[in-house]
N, CA and C atoms of all chains as a GROMACS GRO file, in nm:
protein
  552
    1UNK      N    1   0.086  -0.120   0.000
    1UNK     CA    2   0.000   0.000   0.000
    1UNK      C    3   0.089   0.124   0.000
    2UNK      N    4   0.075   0.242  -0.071
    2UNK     CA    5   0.135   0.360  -0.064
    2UNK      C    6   0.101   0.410   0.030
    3UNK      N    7   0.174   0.545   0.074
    3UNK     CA    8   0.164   0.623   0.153
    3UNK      C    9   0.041   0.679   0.208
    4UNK      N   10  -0.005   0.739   0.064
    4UNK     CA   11  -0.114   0.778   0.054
    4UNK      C   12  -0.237   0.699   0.101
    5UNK      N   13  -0.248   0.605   0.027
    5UNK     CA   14  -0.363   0.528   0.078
    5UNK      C   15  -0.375   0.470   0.202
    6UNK      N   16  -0.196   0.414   0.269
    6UNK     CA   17  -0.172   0.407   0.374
    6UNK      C   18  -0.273   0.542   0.489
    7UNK      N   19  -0.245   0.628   0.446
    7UNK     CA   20  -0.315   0.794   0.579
    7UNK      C   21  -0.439   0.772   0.538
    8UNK      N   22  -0.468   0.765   0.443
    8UNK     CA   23  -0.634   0.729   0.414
    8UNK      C   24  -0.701   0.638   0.466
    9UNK      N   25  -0.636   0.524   0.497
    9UNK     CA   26  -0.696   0.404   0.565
    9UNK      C   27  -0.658   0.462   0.743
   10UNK      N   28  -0.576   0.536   0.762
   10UNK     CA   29  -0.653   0.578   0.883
   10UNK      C   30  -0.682   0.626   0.952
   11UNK      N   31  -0.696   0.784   0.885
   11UNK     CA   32  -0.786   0.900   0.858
   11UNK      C   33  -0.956   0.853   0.874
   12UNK      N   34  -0.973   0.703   0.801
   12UNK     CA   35  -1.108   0.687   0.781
   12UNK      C   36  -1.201   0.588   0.852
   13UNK      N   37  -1.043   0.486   0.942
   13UNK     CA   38  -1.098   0.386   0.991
   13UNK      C   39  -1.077   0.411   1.136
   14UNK      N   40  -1.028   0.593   1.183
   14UNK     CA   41  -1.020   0.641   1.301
   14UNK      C   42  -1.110   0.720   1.284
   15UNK      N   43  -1.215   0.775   1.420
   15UNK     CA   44  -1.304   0.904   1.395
   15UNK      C   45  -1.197   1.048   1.396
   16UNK      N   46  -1.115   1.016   1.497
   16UNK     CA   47  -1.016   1.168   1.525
   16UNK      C   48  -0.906   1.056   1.536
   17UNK      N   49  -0.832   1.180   1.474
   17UNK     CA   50  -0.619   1.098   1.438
   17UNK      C   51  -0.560   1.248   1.420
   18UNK      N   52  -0.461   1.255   1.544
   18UNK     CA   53  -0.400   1.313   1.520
   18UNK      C   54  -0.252   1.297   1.476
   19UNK      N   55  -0.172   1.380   1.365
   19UNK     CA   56  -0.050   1.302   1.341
   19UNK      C   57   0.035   1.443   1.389
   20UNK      N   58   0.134   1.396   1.460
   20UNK     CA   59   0.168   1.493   1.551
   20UNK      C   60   0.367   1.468   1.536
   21UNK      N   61   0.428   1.518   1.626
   21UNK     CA   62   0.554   1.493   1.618
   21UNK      C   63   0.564   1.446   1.802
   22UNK      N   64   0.624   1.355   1.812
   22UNK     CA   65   0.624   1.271   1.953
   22UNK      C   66   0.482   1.140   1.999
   23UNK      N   67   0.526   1.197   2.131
   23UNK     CA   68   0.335   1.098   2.142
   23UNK      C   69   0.276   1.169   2.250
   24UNK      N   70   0.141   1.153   2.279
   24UNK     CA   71   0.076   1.249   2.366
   24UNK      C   72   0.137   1.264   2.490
   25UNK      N   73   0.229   1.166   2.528
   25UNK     CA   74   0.290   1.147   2.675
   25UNK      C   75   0.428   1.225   2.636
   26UNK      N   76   0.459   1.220   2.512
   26UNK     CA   77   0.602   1.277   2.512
   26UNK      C   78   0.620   1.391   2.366
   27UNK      N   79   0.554   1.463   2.391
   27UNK     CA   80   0.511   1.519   2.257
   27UNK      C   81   0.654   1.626   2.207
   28UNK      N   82   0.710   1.577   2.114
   28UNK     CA   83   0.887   1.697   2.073
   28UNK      C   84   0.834   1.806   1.999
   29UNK      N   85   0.706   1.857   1.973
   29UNK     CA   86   0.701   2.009   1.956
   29UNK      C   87   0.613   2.085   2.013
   30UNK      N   88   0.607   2.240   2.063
   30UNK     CA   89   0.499   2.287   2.120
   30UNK      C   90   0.393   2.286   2.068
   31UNK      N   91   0.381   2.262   1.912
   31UNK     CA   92   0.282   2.282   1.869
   31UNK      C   93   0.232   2.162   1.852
   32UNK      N   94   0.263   2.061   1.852
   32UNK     CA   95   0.186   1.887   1.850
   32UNK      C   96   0.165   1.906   2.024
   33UNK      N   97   0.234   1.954   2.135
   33UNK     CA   98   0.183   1.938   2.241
   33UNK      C   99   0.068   1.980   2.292
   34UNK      N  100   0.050   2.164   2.232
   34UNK     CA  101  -0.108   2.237   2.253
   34UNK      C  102  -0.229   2.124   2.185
   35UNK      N  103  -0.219   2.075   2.081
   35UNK     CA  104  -0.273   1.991   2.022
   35UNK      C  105  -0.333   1.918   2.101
   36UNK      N  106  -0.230   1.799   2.166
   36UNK     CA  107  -0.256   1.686   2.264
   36UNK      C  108  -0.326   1.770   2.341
   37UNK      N  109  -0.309   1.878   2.413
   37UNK     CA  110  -0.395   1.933   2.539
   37UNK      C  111  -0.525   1.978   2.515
   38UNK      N  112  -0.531   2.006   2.386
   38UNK     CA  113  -0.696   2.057   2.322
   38UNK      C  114  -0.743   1.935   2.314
   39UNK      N  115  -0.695   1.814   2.247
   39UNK     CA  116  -0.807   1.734   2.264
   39UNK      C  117  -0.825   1.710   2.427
   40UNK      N  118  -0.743   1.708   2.456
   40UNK     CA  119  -0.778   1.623   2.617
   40UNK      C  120  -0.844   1.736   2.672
   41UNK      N  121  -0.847   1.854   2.659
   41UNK     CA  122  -0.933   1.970   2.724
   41UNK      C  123  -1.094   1.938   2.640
   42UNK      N  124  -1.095   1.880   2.533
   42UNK     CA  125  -1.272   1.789   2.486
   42UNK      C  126  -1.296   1.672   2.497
   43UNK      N  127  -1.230   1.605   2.588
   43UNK     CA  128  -1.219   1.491   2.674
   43UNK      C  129  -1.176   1.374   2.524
   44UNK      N  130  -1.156   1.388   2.425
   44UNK     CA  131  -1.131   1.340   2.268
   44UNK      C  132  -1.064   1.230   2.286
   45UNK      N  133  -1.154   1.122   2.271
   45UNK     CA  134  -1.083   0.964   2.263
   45UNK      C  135  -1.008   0.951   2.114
   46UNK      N  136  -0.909   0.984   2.081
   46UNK     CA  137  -0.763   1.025   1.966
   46UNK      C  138  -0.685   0.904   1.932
   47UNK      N  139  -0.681   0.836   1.793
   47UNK     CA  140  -0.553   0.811   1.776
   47UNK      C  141  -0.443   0.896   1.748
   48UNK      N  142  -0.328   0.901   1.804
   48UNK     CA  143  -0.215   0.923   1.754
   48UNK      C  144  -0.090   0.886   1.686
   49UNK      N  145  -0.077   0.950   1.618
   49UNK     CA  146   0.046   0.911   1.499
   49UNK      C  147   0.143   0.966   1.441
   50UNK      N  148   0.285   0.906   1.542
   50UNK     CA  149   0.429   1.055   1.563
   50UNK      C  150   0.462   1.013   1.453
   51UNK      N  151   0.463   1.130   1.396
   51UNK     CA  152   0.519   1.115   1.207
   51UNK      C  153   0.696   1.083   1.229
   52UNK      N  154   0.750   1.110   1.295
   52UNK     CA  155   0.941   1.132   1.358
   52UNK      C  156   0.915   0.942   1.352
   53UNK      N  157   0.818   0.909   1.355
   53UNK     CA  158   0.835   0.708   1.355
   53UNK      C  159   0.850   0.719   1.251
   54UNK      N  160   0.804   0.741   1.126
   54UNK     CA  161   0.787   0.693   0.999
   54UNK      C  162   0.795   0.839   0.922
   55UNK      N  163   0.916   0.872   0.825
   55UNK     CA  164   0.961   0.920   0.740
   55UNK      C  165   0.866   0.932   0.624
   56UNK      N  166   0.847   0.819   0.565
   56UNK     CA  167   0.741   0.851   0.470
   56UNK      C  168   0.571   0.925   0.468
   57UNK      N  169   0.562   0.876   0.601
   57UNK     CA  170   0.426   0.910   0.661
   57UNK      C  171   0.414   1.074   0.692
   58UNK      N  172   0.559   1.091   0.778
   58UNK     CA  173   0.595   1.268   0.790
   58UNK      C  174   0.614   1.326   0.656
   59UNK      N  175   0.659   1.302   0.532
   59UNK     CA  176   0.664   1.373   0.396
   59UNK      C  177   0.488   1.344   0.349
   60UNK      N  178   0.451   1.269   0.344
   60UNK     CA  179   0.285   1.210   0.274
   60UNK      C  180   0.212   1.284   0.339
   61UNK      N  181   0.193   1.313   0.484
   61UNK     CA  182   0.095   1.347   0.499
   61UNK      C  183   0.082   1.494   0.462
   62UNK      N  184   0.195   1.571   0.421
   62UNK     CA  185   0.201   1.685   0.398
   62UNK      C  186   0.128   1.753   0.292
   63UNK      N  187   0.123   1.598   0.196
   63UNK     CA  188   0.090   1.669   0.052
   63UNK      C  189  -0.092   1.583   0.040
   64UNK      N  190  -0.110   1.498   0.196
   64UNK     CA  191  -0.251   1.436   0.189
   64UNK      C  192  -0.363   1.543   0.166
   65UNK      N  193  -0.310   1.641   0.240
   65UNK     CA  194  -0.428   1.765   0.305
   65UNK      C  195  -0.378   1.854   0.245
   66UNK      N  196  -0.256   1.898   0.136
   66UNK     CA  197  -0.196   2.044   0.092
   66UNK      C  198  -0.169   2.119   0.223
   67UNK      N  199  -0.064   2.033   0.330
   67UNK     CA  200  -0.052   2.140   0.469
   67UNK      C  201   0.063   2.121   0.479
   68UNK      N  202   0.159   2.194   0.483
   68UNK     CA  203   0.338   2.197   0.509
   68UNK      C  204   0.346   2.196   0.655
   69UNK      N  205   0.250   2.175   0.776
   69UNK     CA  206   0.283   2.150   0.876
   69UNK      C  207   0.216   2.066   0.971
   70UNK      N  208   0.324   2.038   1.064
   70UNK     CA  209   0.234   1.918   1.176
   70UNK      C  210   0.204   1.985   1.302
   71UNK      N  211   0.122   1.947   1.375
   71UNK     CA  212   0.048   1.822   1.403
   71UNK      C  213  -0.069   1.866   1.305
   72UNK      N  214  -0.137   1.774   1.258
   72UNK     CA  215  -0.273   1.796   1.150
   72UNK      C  216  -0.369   1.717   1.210
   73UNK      N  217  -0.515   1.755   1.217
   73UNK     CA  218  -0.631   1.651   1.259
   73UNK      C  219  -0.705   1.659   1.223
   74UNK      N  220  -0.802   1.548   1.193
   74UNK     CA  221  -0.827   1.485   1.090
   74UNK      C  222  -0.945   1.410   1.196
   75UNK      N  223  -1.116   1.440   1.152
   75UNK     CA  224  -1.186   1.377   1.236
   75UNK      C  225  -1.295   1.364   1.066
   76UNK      N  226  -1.320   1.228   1.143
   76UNK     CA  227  -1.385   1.108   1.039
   76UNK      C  228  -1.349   1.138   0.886
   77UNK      N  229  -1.252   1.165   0.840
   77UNK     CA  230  -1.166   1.152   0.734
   77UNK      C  231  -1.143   1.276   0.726
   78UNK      N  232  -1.169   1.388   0.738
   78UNK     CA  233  -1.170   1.501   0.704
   78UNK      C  234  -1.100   1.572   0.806
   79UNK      N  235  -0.987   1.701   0.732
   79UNK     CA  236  -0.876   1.769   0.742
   79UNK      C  237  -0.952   1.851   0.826
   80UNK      N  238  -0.906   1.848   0.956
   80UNK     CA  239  -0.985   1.989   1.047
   80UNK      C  240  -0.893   2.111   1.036
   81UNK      N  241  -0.746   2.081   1.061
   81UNK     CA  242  -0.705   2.219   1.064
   81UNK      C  243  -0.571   2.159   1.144
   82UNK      N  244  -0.457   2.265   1.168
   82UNK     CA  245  -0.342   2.256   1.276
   82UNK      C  246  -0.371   2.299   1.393
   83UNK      N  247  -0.216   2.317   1.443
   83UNK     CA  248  -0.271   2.420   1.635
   83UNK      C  249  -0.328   2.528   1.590
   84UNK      N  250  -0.302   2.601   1.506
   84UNK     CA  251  -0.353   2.758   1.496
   84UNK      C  252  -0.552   2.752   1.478
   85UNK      N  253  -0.570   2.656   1.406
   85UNK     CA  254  -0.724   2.612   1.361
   85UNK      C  255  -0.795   2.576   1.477
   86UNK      N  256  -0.739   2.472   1.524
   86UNK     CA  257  -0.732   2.406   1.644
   86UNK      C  258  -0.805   2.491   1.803
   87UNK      N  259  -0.676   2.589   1.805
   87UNK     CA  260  -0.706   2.654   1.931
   87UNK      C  261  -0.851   2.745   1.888
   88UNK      N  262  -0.844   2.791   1.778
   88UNK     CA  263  -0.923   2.896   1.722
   88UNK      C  264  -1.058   2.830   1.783
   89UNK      N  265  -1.074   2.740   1.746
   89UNK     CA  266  -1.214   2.659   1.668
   89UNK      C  267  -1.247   2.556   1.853
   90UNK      N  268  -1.100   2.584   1.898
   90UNK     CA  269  -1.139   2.534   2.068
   90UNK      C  270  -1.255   2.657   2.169
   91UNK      N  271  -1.151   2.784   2.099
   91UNK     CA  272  -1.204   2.874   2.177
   91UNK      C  273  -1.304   2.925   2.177
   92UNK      N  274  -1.382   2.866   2.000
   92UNK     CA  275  -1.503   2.908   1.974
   92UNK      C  276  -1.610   2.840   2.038
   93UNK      N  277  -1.554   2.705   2.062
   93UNK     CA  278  -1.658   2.619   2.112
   93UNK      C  279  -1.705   2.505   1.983
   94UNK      N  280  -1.662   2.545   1.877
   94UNK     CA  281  -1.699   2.491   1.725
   94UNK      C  282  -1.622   2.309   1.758
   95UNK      N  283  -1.485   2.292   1.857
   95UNK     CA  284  -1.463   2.192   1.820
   95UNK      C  285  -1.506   2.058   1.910
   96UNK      N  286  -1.544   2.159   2.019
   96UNK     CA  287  -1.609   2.083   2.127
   96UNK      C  288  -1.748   2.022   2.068
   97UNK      N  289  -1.781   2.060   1.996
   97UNK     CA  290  -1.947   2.009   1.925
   97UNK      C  291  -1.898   1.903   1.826
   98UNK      N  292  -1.801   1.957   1.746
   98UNK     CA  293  -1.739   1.841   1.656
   98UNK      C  294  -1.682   1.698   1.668
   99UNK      N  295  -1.613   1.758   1.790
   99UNK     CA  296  -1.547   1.638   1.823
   99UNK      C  297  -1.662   1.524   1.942
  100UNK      N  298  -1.735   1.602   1.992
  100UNK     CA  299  -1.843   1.551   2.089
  100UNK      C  300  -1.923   1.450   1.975
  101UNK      N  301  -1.971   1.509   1.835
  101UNK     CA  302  -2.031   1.398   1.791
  101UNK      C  303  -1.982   1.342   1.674
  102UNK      N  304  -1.794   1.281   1.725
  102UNK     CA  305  -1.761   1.206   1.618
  102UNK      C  306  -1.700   1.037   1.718
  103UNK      N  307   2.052   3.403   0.849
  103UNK     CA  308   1.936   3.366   0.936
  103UNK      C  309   1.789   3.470   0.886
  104UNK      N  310   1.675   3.399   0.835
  104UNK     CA  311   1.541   3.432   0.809
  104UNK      C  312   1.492   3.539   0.892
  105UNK      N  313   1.489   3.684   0.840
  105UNK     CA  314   1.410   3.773   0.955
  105UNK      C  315   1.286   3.748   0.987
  106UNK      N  316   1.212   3.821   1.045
  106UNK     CA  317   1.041   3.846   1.057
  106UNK      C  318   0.981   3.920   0.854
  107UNK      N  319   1.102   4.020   0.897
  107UNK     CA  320   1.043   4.105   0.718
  107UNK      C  321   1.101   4.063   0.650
  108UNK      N  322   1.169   3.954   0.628
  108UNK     CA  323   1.202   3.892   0.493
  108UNK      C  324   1.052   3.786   0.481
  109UNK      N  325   1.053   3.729   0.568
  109UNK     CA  326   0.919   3.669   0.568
  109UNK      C  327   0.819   3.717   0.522
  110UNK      N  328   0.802   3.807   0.576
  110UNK     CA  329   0.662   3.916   0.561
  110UNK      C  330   0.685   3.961   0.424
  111UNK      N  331   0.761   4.003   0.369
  111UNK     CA  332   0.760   4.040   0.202
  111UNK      C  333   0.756   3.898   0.128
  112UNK      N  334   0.810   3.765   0.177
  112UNK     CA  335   0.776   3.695   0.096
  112UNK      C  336   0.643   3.647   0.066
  113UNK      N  337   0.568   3.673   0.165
  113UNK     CA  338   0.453   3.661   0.184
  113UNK      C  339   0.337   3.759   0.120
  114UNK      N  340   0.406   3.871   0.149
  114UNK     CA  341   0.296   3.989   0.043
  114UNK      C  342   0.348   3.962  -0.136
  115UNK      N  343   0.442   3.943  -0.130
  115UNK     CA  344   0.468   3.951  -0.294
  115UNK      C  345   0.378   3.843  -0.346
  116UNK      N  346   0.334   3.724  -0.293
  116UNK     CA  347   0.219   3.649  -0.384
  116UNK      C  348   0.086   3.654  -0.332
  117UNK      N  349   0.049   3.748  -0.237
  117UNK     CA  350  -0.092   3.751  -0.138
  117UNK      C  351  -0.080   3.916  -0.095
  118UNK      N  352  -0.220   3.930  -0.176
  118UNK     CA  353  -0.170   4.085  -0.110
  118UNK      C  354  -0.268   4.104  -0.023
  119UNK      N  355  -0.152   4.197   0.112
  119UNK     CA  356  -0.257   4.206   0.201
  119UNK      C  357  -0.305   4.375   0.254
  120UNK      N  358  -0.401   4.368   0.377
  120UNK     CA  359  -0.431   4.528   0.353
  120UNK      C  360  -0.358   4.517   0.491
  121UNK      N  361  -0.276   4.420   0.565
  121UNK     CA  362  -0.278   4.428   0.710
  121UNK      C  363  -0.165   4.312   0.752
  122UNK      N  364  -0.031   4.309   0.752
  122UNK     CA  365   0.006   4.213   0.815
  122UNK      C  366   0.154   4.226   0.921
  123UNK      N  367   0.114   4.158   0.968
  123UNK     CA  368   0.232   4.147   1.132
  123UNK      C  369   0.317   4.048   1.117
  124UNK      N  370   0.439   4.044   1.095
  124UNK     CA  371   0.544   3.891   1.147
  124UNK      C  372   0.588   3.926   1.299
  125UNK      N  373   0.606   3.853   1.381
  125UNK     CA  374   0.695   3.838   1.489
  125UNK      C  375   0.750   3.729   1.510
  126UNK      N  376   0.901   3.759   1.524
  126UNK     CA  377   1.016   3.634   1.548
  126UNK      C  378   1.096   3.659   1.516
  127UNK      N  379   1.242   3.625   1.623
  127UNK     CA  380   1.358   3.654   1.607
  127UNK      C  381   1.494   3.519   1.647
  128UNK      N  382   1.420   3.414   1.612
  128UNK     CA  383   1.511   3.320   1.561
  128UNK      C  384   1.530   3.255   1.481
  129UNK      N  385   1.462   3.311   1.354
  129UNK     CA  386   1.530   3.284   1.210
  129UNK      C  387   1.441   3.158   1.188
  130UNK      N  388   1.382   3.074   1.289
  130UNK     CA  389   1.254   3.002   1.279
  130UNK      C  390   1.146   2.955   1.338
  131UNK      N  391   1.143   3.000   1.399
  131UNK     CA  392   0.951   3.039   1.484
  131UNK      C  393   0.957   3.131   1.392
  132UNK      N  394   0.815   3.159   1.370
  132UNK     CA  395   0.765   3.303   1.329
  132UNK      C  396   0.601   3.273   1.363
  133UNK      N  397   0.578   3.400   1.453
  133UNK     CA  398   0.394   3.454   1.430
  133UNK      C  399   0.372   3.524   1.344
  134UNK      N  400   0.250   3.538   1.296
  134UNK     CA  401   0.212   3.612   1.182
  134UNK      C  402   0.066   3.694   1.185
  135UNK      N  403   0.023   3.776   1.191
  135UNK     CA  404  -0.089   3.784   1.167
  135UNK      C  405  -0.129   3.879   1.045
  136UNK      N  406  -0.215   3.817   0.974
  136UNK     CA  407  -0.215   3.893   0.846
  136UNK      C  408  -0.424   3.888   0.776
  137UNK      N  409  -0.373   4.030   0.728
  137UNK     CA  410  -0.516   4.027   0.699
  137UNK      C  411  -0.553   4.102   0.526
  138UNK      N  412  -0.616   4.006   0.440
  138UNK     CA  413  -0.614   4.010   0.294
  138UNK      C  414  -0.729   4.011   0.220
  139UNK      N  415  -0.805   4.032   0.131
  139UNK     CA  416  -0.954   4.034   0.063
  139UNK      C  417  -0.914   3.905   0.025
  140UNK      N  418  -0.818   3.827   0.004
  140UNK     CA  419  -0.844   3.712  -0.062
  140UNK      C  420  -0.876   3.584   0.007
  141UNK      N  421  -0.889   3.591   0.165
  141UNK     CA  422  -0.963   3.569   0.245
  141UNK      C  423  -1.124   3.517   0.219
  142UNK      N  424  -1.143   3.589   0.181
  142UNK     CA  425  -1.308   3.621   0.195
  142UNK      C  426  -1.388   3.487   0.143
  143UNK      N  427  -1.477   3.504   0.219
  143UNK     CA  428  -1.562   3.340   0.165
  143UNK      C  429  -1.490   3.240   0.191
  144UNK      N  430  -1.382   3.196   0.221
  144UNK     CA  431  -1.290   3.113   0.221
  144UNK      C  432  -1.286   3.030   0.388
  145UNK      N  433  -1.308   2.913   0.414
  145UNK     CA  434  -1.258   2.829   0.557
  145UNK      C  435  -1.099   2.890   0.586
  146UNK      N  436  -1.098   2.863   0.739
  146UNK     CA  437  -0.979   2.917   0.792
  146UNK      C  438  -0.848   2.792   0.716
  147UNK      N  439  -0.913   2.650   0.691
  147UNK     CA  440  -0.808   2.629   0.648
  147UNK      C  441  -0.797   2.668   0.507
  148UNK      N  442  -0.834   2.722   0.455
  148UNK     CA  443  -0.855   2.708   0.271
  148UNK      C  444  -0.710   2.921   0.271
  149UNK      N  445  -0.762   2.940   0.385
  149UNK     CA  446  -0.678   3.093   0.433
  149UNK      C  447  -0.542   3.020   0.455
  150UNK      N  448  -0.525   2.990   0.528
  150UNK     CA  449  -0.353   2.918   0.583
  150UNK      C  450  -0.373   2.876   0.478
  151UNK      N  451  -0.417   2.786   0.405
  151UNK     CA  452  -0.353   2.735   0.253
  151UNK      C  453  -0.275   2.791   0.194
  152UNK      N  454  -0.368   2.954   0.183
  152UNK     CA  455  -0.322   3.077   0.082
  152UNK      C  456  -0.187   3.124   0.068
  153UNK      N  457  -0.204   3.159   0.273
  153UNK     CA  458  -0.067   3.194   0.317
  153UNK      C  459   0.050   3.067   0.276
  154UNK      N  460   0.045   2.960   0.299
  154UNK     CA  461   0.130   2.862   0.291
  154UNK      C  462   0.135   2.817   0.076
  155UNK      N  463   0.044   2.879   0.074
  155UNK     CA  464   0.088   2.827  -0.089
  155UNK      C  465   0.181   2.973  -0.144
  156UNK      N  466   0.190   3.100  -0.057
  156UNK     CA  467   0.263   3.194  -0.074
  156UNK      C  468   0.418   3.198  -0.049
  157UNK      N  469   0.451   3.107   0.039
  157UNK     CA  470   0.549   3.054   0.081
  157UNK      C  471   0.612   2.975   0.044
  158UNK      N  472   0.555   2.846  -0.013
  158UNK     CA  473   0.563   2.745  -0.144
  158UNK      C  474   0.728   2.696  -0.056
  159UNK      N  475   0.764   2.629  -0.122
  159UNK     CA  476   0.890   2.540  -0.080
  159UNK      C  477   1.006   2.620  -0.008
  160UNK      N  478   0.926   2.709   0.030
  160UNK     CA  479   1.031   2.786   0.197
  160UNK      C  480   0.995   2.757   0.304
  161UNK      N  481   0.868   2.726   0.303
  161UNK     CA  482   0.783   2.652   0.442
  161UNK      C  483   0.855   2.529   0.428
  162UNK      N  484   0.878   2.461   0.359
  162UNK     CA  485   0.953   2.319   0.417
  162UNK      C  486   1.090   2.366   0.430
  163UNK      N  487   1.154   2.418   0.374
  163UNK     CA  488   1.330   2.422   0.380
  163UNK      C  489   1.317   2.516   0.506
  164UNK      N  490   1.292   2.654   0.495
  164UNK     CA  491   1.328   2.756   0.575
  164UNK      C  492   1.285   2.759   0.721
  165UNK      N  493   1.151   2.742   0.728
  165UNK     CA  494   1.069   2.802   0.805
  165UNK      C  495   1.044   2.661   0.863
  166UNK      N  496   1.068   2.669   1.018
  166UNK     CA  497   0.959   2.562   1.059
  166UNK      C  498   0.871   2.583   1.129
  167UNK      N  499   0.822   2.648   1.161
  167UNK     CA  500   0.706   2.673   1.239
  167UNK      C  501   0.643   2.841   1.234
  168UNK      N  502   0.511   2.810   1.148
  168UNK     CA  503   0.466   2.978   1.116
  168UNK      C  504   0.287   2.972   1.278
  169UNK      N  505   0.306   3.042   1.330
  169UNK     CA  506   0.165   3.029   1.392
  169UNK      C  507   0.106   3.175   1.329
  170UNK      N  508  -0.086   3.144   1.261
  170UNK     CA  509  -0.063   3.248   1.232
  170UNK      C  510  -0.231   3.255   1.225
  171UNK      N  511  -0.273   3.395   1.249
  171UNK     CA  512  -0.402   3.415   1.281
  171UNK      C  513  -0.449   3.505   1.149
  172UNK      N  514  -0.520   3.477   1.077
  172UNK     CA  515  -0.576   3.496   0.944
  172UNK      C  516  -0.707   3.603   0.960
  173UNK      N  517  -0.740   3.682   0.883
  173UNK     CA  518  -0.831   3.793   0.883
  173UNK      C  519  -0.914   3.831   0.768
  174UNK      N  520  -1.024   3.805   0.728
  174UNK     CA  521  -1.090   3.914   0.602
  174UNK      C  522  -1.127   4.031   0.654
  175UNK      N  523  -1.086   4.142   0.535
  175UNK     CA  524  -1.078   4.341   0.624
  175UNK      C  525  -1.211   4.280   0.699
  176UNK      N  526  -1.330   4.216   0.666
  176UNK     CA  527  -1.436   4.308   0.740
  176UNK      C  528  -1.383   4.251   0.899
  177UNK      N  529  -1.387   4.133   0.901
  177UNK     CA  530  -1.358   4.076   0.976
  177UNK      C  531  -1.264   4.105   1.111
  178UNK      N  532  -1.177   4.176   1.037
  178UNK     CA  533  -1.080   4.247   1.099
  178UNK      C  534  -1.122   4.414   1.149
  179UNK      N  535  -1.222   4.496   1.079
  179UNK     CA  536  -1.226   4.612   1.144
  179UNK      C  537  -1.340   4.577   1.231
  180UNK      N  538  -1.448   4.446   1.244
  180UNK     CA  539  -1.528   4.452   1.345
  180UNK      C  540  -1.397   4.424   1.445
  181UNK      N  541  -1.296   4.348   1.461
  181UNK     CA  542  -1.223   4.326   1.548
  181UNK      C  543  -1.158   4.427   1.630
  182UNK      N  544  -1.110   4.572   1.533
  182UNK     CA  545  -1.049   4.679   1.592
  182UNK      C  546  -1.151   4.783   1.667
  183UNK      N  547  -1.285   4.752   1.643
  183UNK     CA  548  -1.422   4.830   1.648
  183UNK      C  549  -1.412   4.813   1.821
  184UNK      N  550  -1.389   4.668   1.830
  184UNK     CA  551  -1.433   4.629   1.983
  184UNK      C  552  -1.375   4.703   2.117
   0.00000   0.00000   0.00000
């Protein structure tokens, strides 16, 4: 399976996936860490997936969604946004509804 | 080493804006806040797109990390209104 289809299969067979750099317990950037804390601030049952494991997966997913940066999330197949989207869409209250009914 | 306004002009030369801010002074963090008509109608991610397709293969080599808060004018003068 390619790359591609590889993130697709599980983008689609996760409700929320975040692909981040580290892991939620050990997260190596601030911005995959705010991430981890927004979901856990919407109580968000998350897969995670440290792109720094897999090389190909950190270049692919870049060009899955047209986004040159990580952490990216991705609830029931669809590209939500980074930290910047993320916090935005936390503070609105927009992701707490989203993520509540995925 | 990458300023804030080298950034910021690379950024207006393919997105023009009526409004934009860089801050950062280690050549790679950078904040941004920027505000453009080409915005408009557009999802916040379809905006960071814009910005990031303005940037095009300097966001991967140069830059690693842009945080950046996106604006359409109207959007932005109800913001200064408040």
């Amino acid at each position: 399976m390619d790359t591609q289809a590889r993130i697709k299969e599980t983008v689609t067979t996760n409700n929320i996936v975040l692909y981040m750099k580290g892991s939620p317990k050990f997260p190596q950037c601030g911005f995959s860490n705010l991430a981890t804390q927004i979901l856990d601030a919407c109580d968000a049952k998350y897969v995670a997936v440290d792109v720094l494991a897999d090389q190909e997966i950190r270049e692919g997913i870049k060009q899955y969604a047209n986004w040159p940066t990580i952490p990216q999330l991705y609830v029931k197949g669809e590209f939500v946004g980074g930290a910047d989207i993320m916090r935005a869409m936390y503070e609105s209250g927009e992701l707490q509804a989203m993520l509540a009914g995925a | 080493m990458l300023s804030a306004k080298q950034l910021e002009s690379y950024i207006t030369q393919h997105l023009s804006c009526d409004f934009i801010e860089v801050l950062g002074d280690d050549g790679t963090h950078f904040e941004a806040v920027i505000v453009s008509p080409a915005f408009e109608g557009k999802s916040m991610v379809q905006q960071h797109q814009l910005v990031y397709g303005a940037l095009g293969e300097r966001m991967r080599a140069e830059i690693h990390a842009l945080s950046m808060k996106t604006y359409t004018p109207q959007k932005w003068q109800e913001l200064n209104i408040k």
